[in-house]
C-alpha positions as a printed Julia matrix, in Angstrom:
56×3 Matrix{Float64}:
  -6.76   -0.81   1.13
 -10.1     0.02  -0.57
 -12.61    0.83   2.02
 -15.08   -1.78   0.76
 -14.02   -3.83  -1.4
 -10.7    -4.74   0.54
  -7.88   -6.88  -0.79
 -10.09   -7.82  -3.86
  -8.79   -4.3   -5.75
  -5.05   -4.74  -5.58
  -5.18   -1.63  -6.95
  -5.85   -0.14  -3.55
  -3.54   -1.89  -1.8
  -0.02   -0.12  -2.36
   3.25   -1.86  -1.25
   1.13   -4.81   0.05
   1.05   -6.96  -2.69
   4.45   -6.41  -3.8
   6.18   -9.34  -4.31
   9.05   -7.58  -1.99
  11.16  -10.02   0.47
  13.6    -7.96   2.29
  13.81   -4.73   4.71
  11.85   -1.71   4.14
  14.95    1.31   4.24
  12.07    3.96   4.86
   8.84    4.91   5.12
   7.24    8.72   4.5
   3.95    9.98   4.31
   3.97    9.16   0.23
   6.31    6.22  -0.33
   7.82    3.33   1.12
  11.45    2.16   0.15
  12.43   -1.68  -0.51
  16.22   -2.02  -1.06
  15.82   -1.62  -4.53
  12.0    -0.44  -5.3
  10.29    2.52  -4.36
   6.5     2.33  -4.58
   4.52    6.13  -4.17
   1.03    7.22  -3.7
  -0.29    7.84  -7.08
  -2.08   11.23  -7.62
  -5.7    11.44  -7.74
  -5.67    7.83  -6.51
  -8.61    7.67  -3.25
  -7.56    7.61   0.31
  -7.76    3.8    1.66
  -7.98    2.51   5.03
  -5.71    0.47   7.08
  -6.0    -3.21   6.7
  -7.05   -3.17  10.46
  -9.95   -1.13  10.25
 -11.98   -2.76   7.37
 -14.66   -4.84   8.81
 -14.28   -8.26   9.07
């Protein structure tokens, strides 16, 4: 997620606010699989943070 600005740039926030219902098949270090979606890290996109380290 973005560092500061949190869930408010969706943009930052990858598979998160897919509208996905179902198992995730696998997870690497640059994509997650759905059944039928695959969403990647975009190049040149910044690092975020876990959800559970932005302040609250």
């Amino acid at each position: 997620m973005h560092p500061t600005a949190g869930i408010v740039r969706v943009d930052a926030c990858g598979a998160l606010v897919l509208p996905i219902s179902g198992e995730v098949r696998a997870i690497t270090a640059t994509e997650i699989r759905f059944g039928h979606l695959t969403h990647r890290e975009k190049p040149g996109q910044p690092a975020g943070v876990p959800w559970w380290e932005l302040p609250r």
